[in-house]
SEFITI-429822 format. One record per atom (N, C-alpha, C): residue in three letters; chain; atom name; x, y, z. Coordinates in steps of 0.02 Angstrom, whole numbers, plus 50000, padded with zeros to 5 digits. Layout:
<ALA A CA <X Y Z>>
...
END
This chain:
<UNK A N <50039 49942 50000>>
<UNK A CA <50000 50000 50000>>
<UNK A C <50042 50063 50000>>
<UNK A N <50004 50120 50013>>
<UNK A CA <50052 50181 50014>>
<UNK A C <50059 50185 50099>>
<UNK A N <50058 50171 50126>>
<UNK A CA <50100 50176 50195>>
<UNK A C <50176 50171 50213>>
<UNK A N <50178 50245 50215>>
<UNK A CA <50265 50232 50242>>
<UNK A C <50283 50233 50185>>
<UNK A N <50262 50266 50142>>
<UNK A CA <50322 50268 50043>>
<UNK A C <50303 50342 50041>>
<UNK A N <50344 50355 50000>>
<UNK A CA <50340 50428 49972>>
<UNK A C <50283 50448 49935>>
<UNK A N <50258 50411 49883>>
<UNK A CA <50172 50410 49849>>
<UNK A C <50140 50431 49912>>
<UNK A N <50122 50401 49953>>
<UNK A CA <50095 50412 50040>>
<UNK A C <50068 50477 50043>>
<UNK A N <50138 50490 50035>>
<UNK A CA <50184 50540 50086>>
<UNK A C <50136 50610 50025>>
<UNK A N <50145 50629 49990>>
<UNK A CA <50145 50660 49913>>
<UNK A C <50083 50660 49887>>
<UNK A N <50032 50588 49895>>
<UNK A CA <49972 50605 49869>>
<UNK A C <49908 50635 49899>>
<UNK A N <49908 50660 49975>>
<UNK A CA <49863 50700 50007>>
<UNK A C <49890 50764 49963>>
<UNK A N <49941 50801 49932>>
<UNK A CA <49961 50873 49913>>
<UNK A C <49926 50858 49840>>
<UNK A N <49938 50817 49813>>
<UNK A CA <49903 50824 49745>>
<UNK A C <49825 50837 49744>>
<UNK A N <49796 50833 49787>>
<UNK A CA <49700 50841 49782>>
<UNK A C <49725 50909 49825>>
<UNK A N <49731 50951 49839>>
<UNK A CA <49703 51019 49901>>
<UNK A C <49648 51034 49877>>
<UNK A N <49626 51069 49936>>
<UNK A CA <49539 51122 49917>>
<UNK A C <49581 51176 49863>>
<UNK A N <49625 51188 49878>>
<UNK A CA <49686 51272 49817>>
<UNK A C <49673 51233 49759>>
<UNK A N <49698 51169 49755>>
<UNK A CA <49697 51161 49687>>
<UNK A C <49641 51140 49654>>
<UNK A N <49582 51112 49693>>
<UNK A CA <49540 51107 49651>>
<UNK A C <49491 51148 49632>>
<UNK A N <49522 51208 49671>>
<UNK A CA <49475 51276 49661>>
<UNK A C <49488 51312 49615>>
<UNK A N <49568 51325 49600>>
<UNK A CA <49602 51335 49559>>
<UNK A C <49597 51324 49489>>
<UNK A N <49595 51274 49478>>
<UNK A CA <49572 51210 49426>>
<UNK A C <49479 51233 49391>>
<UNK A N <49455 51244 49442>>
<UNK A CA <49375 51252 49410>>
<UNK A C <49377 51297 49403>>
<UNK A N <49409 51350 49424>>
<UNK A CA <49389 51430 49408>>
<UNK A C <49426 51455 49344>>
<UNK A N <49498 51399 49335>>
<UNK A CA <49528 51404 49273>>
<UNK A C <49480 51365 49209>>
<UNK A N <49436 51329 49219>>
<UNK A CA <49421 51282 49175>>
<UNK A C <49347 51343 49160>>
<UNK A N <49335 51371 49209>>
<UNK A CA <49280 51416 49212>>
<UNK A C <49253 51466 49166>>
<UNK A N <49326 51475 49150>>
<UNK A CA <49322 51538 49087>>
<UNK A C <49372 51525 49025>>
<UNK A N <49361 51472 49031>>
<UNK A CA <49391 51423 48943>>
<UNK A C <49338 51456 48907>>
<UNK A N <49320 51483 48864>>
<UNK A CA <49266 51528 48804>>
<UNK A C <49222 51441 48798>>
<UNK A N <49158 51458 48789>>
<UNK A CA <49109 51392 48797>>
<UNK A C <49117 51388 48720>>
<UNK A N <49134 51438 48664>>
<UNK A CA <49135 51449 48589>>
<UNK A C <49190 51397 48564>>
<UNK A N <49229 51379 48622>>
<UNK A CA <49289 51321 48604>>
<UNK A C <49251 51264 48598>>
<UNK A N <49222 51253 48660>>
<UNK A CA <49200 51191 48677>>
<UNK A C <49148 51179 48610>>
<UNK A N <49097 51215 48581>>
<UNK A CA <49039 51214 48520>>
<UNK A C <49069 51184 48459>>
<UNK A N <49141 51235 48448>>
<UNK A CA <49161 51219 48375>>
<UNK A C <49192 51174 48398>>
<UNK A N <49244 51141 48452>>
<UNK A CA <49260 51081 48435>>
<UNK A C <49182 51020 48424>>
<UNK A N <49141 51028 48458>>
<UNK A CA <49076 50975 48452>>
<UNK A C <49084 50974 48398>>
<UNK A N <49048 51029 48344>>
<UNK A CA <49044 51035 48274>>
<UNK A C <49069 50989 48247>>
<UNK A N <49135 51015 48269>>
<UNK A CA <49202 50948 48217>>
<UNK A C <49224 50896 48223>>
<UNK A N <49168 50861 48271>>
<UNK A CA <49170 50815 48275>>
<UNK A C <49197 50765 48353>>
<UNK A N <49227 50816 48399>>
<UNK A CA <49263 50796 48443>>
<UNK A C <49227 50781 48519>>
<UNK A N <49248 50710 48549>>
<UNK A CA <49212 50691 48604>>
<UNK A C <49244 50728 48644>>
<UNK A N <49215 50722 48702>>
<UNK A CA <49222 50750 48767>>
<UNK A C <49288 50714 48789>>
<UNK A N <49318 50669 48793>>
<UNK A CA <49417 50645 48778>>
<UNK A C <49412 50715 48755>>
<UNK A N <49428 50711 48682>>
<UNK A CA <49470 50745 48646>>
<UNK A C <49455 50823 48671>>
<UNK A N <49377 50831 48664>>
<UNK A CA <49381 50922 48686>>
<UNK A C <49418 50922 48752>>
<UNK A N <49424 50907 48795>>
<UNK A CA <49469 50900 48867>>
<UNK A C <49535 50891 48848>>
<UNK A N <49555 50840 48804>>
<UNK A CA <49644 50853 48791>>
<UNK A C <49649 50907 48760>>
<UNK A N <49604 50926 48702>>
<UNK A CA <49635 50977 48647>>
<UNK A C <49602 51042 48648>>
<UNK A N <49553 51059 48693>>
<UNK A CA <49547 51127 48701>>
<UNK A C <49559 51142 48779>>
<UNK A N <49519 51106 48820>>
<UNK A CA <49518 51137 48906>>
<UNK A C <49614 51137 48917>>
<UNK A N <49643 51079 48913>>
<UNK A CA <49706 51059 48955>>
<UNK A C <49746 51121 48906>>
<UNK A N <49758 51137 48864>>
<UNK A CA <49793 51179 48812>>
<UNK A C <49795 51227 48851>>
<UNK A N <49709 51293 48871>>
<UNK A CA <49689 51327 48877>>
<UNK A C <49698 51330 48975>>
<UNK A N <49707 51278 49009>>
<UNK A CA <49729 51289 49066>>
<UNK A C <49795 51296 49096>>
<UNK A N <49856 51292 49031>>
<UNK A CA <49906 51257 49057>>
<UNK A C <49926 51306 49104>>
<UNK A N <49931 51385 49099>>
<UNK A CA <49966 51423 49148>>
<UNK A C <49923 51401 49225>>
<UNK A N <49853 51379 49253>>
<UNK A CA <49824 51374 49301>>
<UNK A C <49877 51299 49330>>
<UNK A N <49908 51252 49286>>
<UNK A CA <49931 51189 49290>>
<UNK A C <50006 51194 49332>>
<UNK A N <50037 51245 49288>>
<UNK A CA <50093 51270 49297>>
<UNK A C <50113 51298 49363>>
<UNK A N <50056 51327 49396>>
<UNK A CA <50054 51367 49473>>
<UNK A C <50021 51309 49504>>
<UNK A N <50023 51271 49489>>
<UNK A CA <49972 51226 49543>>
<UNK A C <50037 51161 49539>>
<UNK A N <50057 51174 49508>>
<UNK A CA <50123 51120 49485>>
<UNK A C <50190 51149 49553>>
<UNK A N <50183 51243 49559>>
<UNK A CA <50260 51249 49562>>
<UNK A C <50218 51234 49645>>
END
């Protein structure tokens, strides 16, 4: 299990209330006009999440990273 390992140790910091607040308020004001035209063209909810939200959040990723 994770007891007593570094994963343990490391994965209570990866969920905080900062970051997941962080995270929605960045995802919050992604333009909804992204999310439409990718539908249009064809793209599932995978792909609109890899190829428009994660693109469009990376600076929120980056501070939540340092």
């Amino acid at each position: 299990g994770l007891l007593d390992t570094y994963p343990g140790i490391l994965a209570p910091d990866l969920v905080s209330v900062f970051g997941v607040f962080l995270m929605r308020q960045a995802i919050e004001v992604v333009p909804s006009d992204y999310v439409d035209a990718a539908r249009i063209d064809g793209a599932g909810e995978l792909g609109i999440f890899c190829r428009v939200i994660l693109p469009a959040v990376k600076p929120a990723i980056a501070t939540l990273v340092i």
